[in-house]
PALUMBA-537090 format. One record per residue (C-alpha): residue in one letter; x negated, y, z. Coordinates in nm, 3 decimals, padded with zeros to 5 digits, always signed. Layout:
N
A, X, Y, Z
...
***
This chain:
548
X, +00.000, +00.000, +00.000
X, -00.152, +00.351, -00.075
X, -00.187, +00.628, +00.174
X, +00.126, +00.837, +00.048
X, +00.344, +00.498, +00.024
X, +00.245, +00.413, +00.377
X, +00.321, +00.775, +00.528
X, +00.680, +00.754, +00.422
X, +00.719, +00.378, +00.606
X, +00.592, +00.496, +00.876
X, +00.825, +00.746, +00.889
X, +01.085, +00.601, +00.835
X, +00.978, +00.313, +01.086
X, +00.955, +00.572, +01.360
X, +01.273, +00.676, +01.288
X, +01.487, +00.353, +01.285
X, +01.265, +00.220, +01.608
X, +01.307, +00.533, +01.784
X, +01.695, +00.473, +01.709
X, +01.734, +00.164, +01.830
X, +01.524, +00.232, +02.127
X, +01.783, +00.465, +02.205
X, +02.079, +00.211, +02.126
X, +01.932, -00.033, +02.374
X, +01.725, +00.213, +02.606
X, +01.985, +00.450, +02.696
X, +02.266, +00.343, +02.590
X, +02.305, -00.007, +02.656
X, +02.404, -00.115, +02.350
X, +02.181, -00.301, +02.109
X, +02.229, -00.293, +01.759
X, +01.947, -00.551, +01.688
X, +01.818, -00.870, +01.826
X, +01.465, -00.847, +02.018
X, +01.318, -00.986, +01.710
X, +01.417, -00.753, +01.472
X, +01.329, -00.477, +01.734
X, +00.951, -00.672, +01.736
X, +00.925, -00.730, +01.384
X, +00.962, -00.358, +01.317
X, +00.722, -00.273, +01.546
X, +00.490, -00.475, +01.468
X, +00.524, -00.389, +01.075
X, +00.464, -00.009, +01.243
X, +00.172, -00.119, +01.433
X, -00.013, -00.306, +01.163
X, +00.067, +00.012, +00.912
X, -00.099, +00.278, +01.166
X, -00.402, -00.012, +01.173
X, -00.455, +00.040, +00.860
X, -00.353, +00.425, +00.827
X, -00.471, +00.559, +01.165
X, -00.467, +00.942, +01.006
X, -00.046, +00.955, +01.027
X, -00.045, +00.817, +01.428
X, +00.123, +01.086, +01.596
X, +00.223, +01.082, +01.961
X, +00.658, +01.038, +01.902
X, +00.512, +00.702, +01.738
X, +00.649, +00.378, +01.918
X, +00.335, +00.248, +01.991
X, +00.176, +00.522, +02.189
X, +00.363, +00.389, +02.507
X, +00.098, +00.194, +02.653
X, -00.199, +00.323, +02.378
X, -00.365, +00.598, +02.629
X, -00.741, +00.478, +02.754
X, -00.787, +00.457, +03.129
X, -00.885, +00.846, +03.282
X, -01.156, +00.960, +03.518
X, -00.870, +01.195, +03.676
X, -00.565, +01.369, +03.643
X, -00.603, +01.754, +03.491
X, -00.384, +02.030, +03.705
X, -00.105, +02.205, +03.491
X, +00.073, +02.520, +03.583
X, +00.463, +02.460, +03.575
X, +00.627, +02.748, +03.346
X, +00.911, +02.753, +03.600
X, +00.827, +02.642, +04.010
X, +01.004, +02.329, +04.096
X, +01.197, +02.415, +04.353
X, +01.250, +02.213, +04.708
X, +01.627, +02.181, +04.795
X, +01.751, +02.280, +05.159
X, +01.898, +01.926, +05.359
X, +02.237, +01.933, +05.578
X, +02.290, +01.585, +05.717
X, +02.638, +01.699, +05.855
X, +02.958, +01.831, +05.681
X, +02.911, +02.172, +05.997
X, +02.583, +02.227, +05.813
X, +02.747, +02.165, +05.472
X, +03.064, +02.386, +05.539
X, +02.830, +02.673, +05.712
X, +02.584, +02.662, +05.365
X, +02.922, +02.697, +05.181
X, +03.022, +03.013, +05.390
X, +02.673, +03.212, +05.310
X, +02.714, +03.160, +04.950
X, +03.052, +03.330, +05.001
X, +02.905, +03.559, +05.223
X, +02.616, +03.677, +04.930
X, +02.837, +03.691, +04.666
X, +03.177, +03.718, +04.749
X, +03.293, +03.460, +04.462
X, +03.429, +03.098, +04.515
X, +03.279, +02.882, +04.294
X, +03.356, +02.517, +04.179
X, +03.009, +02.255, +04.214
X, +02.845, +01.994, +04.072
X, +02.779, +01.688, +04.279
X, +02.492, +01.433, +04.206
X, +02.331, +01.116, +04.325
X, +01.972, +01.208, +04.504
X, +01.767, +00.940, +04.323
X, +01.488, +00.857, +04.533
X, +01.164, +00.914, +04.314
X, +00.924, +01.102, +04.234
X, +01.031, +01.462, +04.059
X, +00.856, +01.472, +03.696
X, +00.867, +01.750, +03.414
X, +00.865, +01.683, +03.044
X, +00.778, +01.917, +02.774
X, +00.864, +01.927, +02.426
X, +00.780, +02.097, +02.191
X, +01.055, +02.048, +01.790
X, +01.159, +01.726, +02.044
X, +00.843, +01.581, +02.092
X, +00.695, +01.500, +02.397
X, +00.411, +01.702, +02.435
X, +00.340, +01.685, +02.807
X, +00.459, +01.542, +03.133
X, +00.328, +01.638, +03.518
X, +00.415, +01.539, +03.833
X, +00.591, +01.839, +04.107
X, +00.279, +01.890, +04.313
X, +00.332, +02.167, +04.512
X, +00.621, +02.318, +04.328
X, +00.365, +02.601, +04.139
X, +00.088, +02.324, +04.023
X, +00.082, +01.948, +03.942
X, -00.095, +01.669, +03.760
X, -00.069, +01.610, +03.416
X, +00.081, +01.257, +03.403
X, +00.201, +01.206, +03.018
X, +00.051, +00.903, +02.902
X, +00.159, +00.764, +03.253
X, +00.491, +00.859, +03.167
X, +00.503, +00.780, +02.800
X, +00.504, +00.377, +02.945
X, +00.876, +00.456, +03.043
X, +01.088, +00.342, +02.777
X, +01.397, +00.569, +02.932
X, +01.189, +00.878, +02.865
X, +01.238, +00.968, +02.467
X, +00.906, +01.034, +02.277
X, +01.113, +01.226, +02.004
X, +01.482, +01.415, +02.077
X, +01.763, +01.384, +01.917
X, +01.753, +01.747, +01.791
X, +01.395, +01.911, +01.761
X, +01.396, +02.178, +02.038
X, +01.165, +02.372, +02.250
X, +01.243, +02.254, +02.644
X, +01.152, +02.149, +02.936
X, +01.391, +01.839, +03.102
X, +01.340, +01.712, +03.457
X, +01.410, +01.419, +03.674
X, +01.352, +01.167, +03.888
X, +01.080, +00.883, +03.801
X, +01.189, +00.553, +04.002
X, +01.229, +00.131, +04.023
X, +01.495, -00.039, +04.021
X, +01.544, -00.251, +04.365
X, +01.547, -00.586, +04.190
X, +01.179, -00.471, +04.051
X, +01.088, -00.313, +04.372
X, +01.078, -00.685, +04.521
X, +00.776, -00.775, +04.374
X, +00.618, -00.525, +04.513
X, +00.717, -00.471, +04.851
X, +00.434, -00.656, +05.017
X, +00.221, -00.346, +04.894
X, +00.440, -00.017, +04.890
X, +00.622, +00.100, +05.176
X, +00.976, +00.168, +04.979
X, +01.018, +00.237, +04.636
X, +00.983, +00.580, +04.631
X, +00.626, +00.524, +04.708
X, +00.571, +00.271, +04.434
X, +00.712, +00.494, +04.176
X, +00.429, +00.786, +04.241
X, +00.156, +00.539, +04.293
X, +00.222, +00.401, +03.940
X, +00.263, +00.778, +03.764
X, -00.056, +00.851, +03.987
X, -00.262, +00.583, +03.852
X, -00.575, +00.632, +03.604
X, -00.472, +00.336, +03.370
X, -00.125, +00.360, +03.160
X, -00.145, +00.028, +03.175
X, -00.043, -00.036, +03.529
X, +00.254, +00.243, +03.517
X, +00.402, +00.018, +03.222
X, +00.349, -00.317, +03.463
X, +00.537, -00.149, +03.688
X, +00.867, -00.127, +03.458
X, +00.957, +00.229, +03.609
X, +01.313, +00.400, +03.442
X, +01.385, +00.787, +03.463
X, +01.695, +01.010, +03.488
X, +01.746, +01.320, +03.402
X, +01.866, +01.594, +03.623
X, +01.741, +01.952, +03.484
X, +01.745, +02.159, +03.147
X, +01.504, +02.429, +03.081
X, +01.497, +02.627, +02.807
X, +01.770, +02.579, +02.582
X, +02.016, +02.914, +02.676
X, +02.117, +02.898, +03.025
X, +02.393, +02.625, +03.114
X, +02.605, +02.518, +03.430
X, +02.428, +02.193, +03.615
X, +02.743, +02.035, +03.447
X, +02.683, +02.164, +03.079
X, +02.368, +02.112, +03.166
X, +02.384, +01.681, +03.216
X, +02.617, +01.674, +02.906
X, +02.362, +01.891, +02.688
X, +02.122, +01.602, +02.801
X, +02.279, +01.349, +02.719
X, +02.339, +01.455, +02.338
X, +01.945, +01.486, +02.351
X, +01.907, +01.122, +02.490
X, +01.861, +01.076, +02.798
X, +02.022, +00.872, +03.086
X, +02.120, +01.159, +03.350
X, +02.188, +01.126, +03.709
X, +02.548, +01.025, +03.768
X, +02.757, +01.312, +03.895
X, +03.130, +01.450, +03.882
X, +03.238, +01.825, +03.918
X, +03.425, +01.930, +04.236
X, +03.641, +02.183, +04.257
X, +03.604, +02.229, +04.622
X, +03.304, +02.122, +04.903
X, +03.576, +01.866, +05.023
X, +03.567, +01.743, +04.725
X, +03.198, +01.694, +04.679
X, +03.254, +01.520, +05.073
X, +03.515, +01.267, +04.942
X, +03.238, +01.217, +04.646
X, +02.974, +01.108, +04.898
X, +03.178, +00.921, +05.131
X, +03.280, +00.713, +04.841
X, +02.932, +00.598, +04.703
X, +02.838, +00.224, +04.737
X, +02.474, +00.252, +04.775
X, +02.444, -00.143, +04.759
X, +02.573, -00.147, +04.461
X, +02.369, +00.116, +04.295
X, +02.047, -00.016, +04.099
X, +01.854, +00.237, +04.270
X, +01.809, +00.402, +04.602
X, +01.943, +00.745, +04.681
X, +01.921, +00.945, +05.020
X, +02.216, +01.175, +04.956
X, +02.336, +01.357, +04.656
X, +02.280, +01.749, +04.513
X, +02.548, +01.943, +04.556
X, +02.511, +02.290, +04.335
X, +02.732, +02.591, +04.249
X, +02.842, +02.529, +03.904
X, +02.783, +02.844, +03.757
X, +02.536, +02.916, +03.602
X, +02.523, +03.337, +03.629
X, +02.602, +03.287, +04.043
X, +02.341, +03.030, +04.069
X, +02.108, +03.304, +03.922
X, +02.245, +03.574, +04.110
X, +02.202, +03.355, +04.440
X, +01.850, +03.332, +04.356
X, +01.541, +03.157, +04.572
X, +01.446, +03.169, +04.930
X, +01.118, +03.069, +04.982
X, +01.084, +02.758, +04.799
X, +01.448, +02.684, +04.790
X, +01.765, +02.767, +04.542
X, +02.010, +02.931, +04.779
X, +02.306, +02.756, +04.544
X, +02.203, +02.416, +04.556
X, +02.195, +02.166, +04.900
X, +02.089, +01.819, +04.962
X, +02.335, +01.643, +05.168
X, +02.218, +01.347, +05.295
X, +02.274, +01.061, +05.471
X, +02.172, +00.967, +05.850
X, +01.839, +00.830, +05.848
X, +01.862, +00.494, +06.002
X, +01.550, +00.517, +06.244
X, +01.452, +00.493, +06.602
X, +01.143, +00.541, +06.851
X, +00.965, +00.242, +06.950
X, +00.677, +00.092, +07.141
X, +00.452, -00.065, +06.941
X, +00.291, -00.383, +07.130
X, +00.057, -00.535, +06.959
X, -00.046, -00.584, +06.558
X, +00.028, -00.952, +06.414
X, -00.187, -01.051, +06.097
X, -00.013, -01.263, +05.856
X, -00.151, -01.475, +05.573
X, +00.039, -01.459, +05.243
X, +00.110, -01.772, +05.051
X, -00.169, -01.626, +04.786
X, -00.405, -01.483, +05.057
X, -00.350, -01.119, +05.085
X, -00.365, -01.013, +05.459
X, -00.055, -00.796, +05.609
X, -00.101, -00.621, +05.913
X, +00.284, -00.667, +06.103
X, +00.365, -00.433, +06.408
X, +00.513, -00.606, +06.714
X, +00.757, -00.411, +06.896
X, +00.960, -00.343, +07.155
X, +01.287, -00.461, +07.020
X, +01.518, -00.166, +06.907
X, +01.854, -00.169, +06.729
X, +01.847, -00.025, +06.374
X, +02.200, -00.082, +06.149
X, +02.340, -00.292, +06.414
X, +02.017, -00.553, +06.390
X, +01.779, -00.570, +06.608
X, +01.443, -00.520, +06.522
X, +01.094, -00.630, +06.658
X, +00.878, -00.663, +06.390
X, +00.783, -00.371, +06.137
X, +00.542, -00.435, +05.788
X, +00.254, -00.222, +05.843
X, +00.125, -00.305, +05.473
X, -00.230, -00.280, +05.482
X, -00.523, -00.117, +05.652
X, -00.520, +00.192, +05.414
X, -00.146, +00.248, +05.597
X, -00.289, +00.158, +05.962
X, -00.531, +00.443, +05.875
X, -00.319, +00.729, +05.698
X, -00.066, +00.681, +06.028
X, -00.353, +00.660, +06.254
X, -00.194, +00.373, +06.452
X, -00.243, +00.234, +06.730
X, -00.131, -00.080, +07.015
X, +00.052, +00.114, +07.298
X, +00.185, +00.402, +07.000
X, +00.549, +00.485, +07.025
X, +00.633, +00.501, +06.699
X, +00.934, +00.563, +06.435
X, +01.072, +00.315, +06.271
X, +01.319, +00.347, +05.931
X, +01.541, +00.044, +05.818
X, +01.723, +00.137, +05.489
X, +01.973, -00.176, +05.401
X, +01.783, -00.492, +05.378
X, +01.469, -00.363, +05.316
X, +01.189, -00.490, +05.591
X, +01.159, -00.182, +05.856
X, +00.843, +00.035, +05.817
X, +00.685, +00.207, +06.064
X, +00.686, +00.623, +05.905
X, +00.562, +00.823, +06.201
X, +00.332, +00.790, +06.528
X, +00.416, +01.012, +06.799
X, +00.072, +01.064, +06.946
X, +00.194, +01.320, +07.207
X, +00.303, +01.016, +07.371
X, -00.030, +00.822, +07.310
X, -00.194, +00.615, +07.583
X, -00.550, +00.721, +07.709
X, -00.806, +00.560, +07.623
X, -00.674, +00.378, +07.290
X, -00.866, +00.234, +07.040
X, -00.884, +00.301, +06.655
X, -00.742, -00.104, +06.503
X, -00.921, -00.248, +06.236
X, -00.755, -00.583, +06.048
X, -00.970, -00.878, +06.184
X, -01.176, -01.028, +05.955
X, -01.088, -01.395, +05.920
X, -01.357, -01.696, +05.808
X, -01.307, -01.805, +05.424
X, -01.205, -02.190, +05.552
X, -00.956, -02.014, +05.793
X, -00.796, -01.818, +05.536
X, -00.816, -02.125, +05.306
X, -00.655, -02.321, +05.523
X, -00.372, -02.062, +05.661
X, -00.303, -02.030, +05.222
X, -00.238, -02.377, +05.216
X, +00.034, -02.386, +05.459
X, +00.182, -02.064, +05.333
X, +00.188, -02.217, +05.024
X, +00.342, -02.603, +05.126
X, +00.602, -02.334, +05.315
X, +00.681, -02.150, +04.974
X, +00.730, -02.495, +04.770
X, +00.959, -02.698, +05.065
X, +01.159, -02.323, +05.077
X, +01.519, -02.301, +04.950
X, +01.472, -02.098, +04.709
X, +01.200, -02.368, +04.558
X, +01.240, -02.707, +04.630
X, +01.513, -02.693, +04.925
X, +01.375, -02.994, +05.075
X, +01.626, -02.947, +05.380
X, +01.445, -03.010, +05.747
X, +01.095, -02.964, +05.654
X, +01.004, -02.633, +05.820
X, +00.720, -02.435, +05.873
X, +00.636, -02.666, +06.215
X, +00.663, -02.992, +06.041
X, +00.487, -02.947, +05.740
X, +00.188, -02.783, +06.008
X, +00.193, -03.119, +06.199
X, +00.172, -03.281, +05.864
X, -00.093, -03.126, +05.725
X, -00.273, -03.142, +06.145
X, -00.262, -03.518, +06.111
X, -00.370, -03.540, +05.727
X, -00.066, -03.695, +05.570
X, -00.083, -03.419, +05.319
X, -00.347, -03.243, +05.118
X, -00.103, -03.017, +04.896
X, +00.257, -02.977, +04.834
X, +00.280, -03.330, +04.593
X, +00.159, -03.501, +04.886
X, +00.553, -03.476, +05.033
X, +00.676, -03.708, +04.781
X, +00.458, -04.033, +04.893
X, +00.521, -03.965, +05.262
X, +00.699, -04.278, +05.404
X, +00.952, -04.258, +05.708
X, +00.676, -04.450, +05.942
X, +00.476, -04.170, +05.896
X, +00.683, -03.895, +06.028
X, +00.721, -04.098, +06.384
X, +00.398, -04.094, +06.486
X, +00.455, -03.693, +06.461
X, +00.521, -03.552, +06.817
X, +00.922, -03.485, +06.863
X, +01.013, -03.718, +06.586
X, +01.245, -03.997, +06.638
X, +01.334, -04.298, +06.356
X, +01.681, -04.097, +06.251
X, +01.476, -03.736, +06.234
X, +01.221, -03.890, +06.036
X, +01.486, -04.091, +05.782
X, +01.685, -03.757, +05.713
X, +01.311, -03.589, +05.606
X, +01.270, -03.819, +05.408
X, +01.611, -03.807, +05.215
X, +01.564, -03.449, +05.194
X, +01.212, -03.486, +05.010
X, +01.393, -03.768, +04.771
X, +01.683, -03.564, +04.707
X, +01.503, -03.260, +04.580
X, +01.280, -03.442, +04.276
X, +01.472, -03.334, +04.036
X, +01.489, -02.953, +04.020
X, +01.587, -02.686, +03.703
X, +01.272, -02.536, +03.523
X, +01.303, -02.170, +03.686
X, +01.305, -02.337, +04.098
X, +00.989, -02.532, +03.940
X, +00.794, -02.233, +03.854
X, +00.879, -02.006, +04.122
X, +00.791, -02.305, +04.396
X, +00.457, -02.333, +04.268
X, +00.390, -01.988, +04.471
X, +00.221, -01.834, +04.107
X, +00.054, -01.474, +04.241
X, +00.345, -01.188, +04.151
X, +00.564, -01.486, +03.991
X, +00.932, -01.456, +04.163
X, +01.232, -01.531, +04.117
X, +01.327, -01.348, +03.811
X, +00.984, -01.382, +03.615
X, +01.065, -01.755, +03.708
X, +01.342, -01.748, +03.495
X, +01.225, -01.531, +03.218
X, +00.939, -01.790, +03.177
X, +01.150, -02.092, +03.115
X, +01.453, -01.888, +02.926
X, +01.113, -01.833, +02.684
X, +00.955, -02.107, +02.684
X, +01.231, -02.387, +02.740
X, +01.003, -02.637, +02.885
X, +00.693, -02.655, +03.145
X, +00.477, -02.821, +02.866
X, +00.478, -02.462, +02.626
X, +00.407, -02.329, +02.949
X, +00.107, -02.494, +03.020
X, -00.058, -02.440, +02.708
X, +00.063, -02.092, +02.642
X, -00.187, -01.826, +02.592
X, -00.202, -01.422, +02.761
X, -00.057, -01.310, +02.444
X, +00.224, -01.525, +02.367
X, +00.277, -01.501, +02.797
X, +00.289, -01.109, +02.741
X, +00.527, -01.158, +02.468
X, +00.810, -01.257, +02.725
X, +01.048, -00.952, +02.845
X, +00.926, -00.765, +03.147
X, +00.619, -00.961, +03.191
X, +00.315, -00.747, +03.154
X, -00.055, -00.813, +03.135
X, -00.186, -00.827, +03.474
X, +00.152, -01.114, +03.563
X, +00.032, -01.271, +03.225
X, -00.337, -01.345, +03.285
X, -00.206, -01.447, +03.672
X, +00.028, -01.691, +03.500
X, -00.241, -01.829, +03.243
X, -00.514, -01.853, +03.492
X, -00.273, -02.035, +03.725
X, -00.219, -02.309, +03.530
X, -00.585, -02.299, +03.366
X, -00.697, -02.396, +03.746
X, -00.425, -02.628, +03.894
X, -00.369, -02.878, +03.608
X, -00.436, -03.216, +03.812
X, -00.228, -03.103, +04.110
X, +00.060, -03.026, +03.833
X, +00.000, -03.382, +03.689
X, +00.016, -03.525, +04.035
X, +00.321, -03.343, +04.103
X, +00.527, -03.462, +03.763
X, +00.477, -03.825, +03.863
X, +00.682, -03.737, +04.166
X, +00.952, -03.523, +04.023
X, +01.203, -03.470, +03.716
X, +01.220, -03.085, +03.552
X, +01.546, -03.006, +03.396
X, +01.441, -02.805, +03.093
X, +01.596, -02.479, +03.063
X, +01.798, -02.292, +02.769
X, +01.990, -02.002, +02.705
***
């Protein structure tokens, strides 16, 4: 194909990818298989191989095509990004109400909005093309984040119309995502600006963060409603909202939301005069829009005495530092055990044994410890530092985690065999790994202390009844590092069968939805290392191959 030739398909690629990115993207709706989708870009990617002089940065494949960076360049925002005032009470609500009356003698109707709770990013285009993104910083000054943000298939490299403007919003995960992670980031909110804030795109896109939009800049002043419409014509997904006619409206709004059922986590939602010429005339107050409010919703946290620090071994050998507490009641549960995450978190709270503490408990996420109240430290406490644990003790503590993982419900279900059991087993040398359970005999459960003939037969029948098992419980029992539940079952829906697992390479791994490359090589090397305790295992059990 000649130069000129391949300038026009490009193009035109571009344009029909960009399309259906949109289609499926944004609005939920493909108009193409994933195949199609792939074979295009592909076709695009090989052309710009070829033709590297007509790449531009709206093209599809600069998503995940920016090189690792030393650091992140500051970048002046053309307008501040403001900080929003918080009432966590309908008296502080009503009374914010009553000063806007006050200042301008007008009622107004609002705009209500769910808080998403992210991390606040601005996007500049320039003729509707992505020309820069940054984080908030400090309101005047952030970092410039675009190829970080460019991984985010919800963000548009090209608009729908070519305008000048600036759109902002809220960067986050979804909570089904967020599990994967938890073990590392203290809620998801933290997750989603350690991914933007990383120096390789290529993390940010293993992350699978999504975006809505909440602000228009300019394109002719608009009301917050006008605003979210205007938005979505360009093509974005915008933060859910509903106008209100009154502030006990906007109340009935917030009472109503279902925040298990969201996708997302929100503390609260916006509420803003919707108009735009009063919102101007309202104007700023330090760094705060008198005609907008956050109302939000009753932290669910406590004081605490912390009593001592608990180390636990992970199933793949990462160490997590777990607070022991005084027991405290949080959501009607209580609580005596908070994630501490790592040493880097010990250190940024400063924490100590004898701290008191506050703990937050959102839903059914594990409580964190957020805040140490050292006014009320002991004397003489000491700095903690994670213990450092011997290679064959670690080893060893892996093993169990990892005989734990495979017996677990969600895995094998072998019903009975708990943490206790499987430690006496593996005490006594009866088992080396988890294949081991299948040759155990009933005689050898009653020489195990506590265990009577009866005990012992119903182990047994558990272990026996659990050999056969579906292709997804399979994968996710084998306790694969950053392999859960629904990577479990994106594997097998790809692959059908454990066999064109086994000999599937990084590439044809990445290929599968939602699995990038760091979950790909974990996969591959995985099953590069354990192939004889796999064949051990088969001649014990029965995999259901999987299809849909």
């Amino acid at each position: 194909m000649k130069a000129g030739s391949a300038k026009i398909r490009i193009q035109k690629l571009k344009k029909e990818i960009n399309q259906h990115s949109y289609f499926y993207h944004i609005l939920d709706r493909p108009q193409i298989s994933d195949a199609v989708f792939d074979s295009l870009k592909n076709e695009l990617e090989e052309l710009e191989k070829k033709f590297p002089q007509f790449i531009t940065p709206d093209s599809p494949t600069q998503r995940i095509s920016g090189k690792s960076l030393d650091k992140f360049k500051k970048v002046k925002h053309q307008h501040p990004m403001l900080s929003l005032f918080d009432a966590f009470s309908e008296s502080e609500l009503e009374d914010w109400g009553k000063r806007i009356k006050k200042l301008t003698g007008k009622i107004s109707d609002y705009y209500a909005e769910y808080k998403v709770d992210g991390l606040a990013v601005s996007l500049i285009y320039k003729k509707g093309v992505l020309v820069q993104g940054a984080t908030r910083g400090d309101g005047q000054v952030g970092e410039e984040v675009t190829q970080n943000l460019k991984t985010i298939s919800t963000i548009p490299l090209e608009l729908r119309l070519a305008v000048d403007c600036e759109v902002r919003g809220e960067v986050y995960i979804t909570k089904n995502n967020f599990k994967k992670f938890q073990a590392e980031y203290a809620n998801p909110r933290n997750l989603a600006a350690g991914s933007i804030r990383q120096l390789d795109p290529k993390i940010a896109a293993f992350r699978n963060l999504s975006f809505l939009a909440w602000q228009l800049l300019g394109i002719e002043d608009r009301s917050p409603e006008e605003e979210h419409k205007k938005l979505l014509e360009l093509g974005f997904r915008v933060v859910p909202g509903r106008r209100c006619f009154d502030l006990n409206q906007a109340r009935q709004f917030f009472n109503n939301i279902n925040r298990e059922e969201l996708e997302y986590e929100i503390d609260g939602i916006v509420i803003g005069v919707n108009d735009n010429e009063l919102l101007s005339e309202l104007g700023v107050t330090g760094k705060s829009p008198r005609g907008m409010i956050a109302y939000k919703f009753l932290g669910q946290e406590a004081a605490t005495l912390v009593k001592d620090i608990k180390v636990q071994v992970g199933r793949t050998g990462v160490l997590t530092p777990v607070a022991i507490l005084d027991p405290v009641n949080l959501q009607g549960v209580t609580i005596s055990r908070a994630t501490l995450h790592n040493q880097d978190e010990i250190d940024r709270l400063d924490l100590r044994i004898g701290d008191t503490v506050i703990v937050r408990r959102a839903g059914d996420v594990i409580p964190n410890v957020i805040k140490v109240l050292k006014g009320l430290r002991p004397k003489n406490s000491q700095k903690y530092e994670l213990p450092k644990i011997k290679e064959e003790q670690k080893q060893l503590i892996v093993k169990r985690r990892r005989i734990y993982h495979f017996a677990s419900k969600k895995a094998f279900n072998i019903e009975g065999l708990g943490p206790k059991i499987i430690d006496q087993l593996i005490d006594q040398g009866l088992i080396q790994d988890a294949a081991d359970l299948f040759s155990l005999k009933t005689g050898d459960l009653i020489l195990l202390e506590r265990f009577a003939e009866k005990s012992a037969q119903n182990i047994i029948r558990s272990i026996n009844n659990s050999r056969k098992i579906d292709l997804p419980r399979f994968i996710y029992a084998l306790g694969v590092y950053q392999t859960g539940e629904q990577t479990a079952i994106d594997l097998a829906n790809y692959f059908g069968n454990l066999e064109n697992i086994r000999n599937a390479s990084p590439e044809s791994l990445e290929s599968v939805k939602d699995i990038g490359p760091i979950v790909a090589r974990s996969v591959y090397n995985w099953f590069g290392k354990n192939q004889k305790f796999l064949d051990k295992l088969l001649r014990s059990v029965k995999i259901s191959n999987f299809f849909v």
